[in-house]
N, C-alpha and C positions, 0 to 999 in steps of 0.2 A: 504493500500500500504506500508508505512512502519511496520508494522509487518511482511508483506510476505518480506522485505528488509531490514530487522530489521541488520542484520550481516553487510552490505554493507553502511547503513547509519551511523552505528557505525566508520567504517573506516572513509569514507569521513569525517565526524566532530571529526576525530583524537580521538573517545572515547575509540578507538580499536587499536590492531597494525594490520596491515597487515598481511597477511598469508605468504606472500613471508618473512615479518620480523620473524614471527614467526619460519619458517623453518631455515632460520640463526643463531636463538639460540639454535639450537641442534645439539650435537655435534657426529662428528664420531673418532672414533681411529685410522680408516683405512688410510693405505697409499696408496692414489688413483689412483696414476700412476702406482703402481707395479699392482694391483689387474685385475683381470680380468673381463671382463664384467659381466659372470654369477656370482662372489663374488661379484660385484656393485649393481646387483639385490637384493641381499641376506641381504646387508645390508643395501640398499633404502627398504624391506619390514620390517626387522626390525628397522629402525628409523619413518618408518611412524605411527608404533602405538606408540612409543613416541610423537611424531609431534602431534596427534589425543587427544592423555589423555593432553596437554600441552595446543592445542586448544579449547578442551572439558573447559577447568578449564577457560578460557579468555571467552568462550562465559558464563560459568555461573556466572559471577564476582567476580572469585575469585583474591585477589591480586597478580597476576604474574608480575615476572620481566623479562621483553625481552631484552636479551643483544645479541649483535652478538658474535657468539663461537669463543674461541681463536683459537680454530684450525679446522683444515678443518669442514662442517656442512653438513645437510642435504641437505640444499639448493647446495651445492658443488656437492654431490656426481651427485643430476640429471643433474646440469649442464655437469659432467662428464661422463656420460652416453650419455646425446645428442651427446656430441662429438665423442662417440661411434658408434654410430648410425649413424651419418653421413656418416660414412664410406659403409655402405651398407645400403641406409636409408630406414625408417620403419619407417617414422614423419607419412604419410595420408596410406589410405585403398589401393593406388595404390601399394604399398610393392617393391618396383621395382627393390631396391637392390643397387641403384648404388651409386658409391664410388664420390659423390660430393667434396671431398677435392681435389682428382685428377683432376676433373674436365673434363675430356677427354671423357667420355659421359655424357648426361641430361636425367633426368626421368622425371616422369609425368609432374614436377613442370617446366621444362626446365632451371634448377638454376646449378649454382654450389656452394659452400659453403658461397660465400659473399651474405650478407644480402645491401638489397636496399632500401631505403626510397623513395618513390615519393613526400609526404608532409607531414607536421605537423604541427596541429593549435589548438586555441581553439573552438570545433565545438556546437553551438546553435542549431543547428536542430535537437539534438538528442530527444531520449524521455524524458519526464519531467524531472524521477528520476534522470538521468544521466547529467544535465546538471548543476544544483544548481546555482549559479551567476557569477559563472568561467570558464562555457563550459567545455566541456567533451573533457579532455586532449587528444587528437586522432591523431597515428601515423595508415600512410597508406605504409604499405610495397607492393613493388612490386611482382607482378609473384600472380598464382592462379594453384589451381589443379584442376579448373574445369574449362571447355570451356560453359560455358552459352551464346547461344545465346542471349538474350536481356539483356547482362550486360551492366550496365549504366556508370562502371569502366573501360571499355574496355579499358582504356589507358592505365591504370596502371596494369590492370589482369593480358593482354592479352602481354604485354611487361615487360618480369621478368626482365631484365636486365639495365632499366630506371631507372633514379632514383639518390641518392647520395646516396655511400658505408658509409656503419654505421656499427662498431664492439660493442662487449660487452660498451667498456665504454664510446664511442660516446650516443649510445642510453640510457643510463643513465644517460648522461650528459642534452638530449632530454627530457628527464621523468621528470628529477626533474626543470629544465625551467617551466615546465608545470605545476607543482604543484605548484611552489613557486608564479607561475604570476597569482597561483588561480583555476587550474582547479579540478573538482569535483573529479576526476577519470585517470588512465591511460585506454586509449581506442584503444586496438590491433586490425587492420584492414586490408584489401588491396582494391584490391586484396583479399591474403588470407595470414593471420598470421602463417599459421601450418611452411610451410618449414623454416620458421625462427625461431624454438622453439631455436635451441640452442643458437642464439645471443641475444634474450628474456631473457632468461634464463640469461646467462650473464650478461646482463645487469641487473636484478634484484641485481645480487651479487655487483655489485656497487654502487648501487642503495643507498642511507644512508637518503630519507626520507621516512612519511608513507603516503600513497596513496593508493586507493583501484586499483588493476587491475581487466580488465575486457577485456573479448574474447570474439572477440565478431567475428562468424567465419562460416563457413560454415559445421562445424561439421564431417568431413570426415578423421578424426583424428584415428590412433592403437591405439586400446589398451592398449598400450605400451605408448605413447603417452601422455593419458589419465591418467595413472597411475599419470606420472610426472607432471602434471597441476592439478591434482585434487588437490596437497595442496597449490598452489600456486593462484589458481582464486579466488576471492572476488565473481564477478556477471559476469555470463552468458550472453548473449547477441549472441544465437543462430538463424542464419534461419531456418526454415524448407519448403524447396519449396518445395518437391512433396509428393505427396500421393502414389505414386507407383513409380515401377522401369519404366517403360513402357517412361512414361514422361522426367524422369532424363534422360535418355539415349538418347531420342531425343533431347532434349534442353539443357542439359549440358554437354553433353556426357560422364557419367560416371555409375559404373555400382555397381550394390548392395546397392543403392543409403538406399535403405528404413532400408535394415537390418542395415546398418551400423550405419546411423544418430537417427536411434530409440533406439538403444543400447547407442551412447553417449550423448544423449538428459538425459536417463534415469541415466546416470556416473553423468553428470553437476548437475542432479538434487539432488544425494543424495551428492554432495558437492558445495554446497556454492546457495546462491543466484540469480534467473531467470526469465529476460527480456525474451519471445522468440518471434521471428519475422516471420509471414506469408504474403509474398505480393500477393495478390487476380491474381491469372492470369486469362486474360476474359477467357473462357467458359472452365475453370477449376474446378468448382465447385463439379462436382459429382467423379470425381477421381482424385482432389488433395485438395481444402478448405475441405470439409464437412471429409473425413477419417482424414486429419491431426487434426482438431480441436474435431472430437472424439478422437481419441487417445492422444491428448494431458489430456483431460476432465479426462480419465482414471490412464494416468500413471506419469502425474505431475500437480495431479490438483491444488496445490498452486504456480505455474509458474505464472507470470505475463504473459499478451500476446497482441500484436501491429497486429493486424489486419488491416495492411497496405493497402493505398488507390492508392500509388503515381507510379504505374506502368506506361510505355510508352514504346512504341515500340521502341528498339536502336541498333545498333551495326549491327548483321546479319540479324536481323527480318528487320529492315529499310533496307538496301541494298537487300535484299530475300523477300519482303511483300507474294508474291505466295507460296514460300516454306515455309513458316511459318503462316496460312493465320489465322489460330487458335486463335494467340498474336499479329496481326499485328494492334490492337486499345488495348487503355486502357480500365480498367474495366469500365463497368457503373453503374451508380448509385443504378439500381437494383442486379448488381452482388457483389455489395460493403453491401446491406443492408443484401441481403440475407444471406451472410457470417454472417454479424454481429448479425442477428436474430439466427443462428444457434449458436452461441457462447453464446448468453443471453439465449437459451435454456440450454445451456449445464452447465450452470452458471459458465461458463469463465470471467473471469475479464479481459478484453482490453480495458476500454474507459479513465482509469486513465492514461493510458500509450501511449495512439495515437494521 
């Protein structure tokens, strides 16, 4: 387990800097206000292979020194970008376009640019890795880009707008609470953490201790998206609920569920470190456990993986039991083994981690 988390244990026991620190010492020339979006691109592609050869030299031991850049950084440019974005946003796979600063229409996320916290603690329930003797620093932002029938969060998904308003250096000020009082990890949640990349983001640039972050998310993220979190995640902490689209569409209503999340399952994996989470749903097993966990087996098979037990009917499945009648129990014991037997075929490693 710590080998396959070898990058991520590193941080927490401060042997490491962070990737978010790391992106803070490299520096751009660019004046970021004049420039244009597509010049922002150009030069977040050219800082990222500095970022990578800088990284590269930190994960092999060599003596690097991380100073934050005097003048604007890498870390700068994404955050300036998000901001971009915002404007016609392209954070998840919905692309919906709309200008959330104005506010005066809601897309998928139903937000407009204020970021919302519903809570923040130090959470023990997490898996082993993530929780070390300080609990896994975990902020739960409000709002979600997917409607999942049996989400257990419904309060906080299902209501984007609940919550107390957090900017860039509020949630910094959040993050490092949480570090200093011990926690293993910063731990990004909701709901769903996407719509709030750019106050994330911000808050990192205030951010001035070292922590591992960890997104831990519903995967429904652009590519675009993707790009700008790739040098900033520490450890993954991905779901993967369906095996098909068929499923996603009925239960969380959203669509290209498979192509989408198998694409950035497969981004998180070639950067940084990964938890991934399957919750067993009952009589799921031949079209969504058994494909997810092959394909996992195949396309990241050093992934940690939580072959979760703790399903229960909530939200619309409990108010609908008929229209749902599929999920309307938890799994049972033989639907929980058989998953697990198929993982220990497939020689998935989950029992370190559940």
């Amino acid at each position: 387990m710590r080998d396959r988390l070898s990058w991520y244990y590193g941080v927490m026991q401060n042997q490491r800097p962070a990737k978010f620190l790391i992106s803070k010492s490299v520096p751009t020339g660019l004046v970021l206000e004049e420039a244009s979006e597509g010049r922002l691109w150009q030069e977040h592609t050219r800082l990222a292979k500095e970022f990578r050869t800088l990284f590269q030299e930190v994960v092999e031991g060599y003596e690097v020194k991380i100073t934050p850049s005097k003048t604007p950084s890498f870390l700068d440019v994404k955050a300036e970008l998000l901001h971009r974005m915002l404007r016609r946003c392209a954070f998840c796979e919905w692309r919906c376009g709309v200008d959330r600063v104005e506010g005066v229409r809601k897309g998928a996320c139903r937000m407009d640019a204020v970021t919302r916290v519903a809570t923040w603690f130090h959470h023990f329930g997490e898996e082993a890795p993530l929780v070390g003797t300080g609990g896994s620093g975990t902020v739960f932002f409000s709002g979600c880009v997917f409607r999942c029938v049996f989400c257990q969060n419904w309060d906080i998904s299902q209501y984007p707008l609940s919550g107390e308003k957090v900017d860039g250096r509020g949630l910094a000020s959040t993050m490092k609470v949480l570090r200093d009082e011990g926690a293993a990890n910063i731990n990004l949640v909701g709901g769903e953490p996407t719509p709030n990349l750019h106050t994330i983001v911000d808050g990192m640039r205030f951010l001035n201790v070292n922590v591992p972050v960890l997104w831990n998310s519903d995967m429904y993220l652009t590519t675009e998206a993707m790009d700008i979190l790739g040098d900033l995640v520490d450890i993954w902490l991905p779901d993967f609920k369906y095996g098909n689209d068929r499923c996603a569409l009925r239960l969380s209503k959203v669509m290209r569920y498979t192509e989408v999340t198998k694409r950035n399952h497969k981004l998180a994996y070639e950067n940084g470190d990964m938890i991934i989470r399957h919750l067993i749903l009952p009589n799921h097993f031949e079209c969504c456990t058994e494909p997810i966990l092959d394909w996992i087996a195949e396309n990241c098979p050093r992934a940690l993986v939580n072959v979760m037990g703790q399903y229960r009917p909530d939200y619309m499945v409990r108010k609908e039991p008929r229209r749902y009648g599929d999920i309307s129990r938890s799994a049972s014991w033989d639907e929980m083994t058989r998953a697990r037997r198929h993982a220990d075929k497939l020689g998935i490693v989950w029992r370190q981690v559940s």
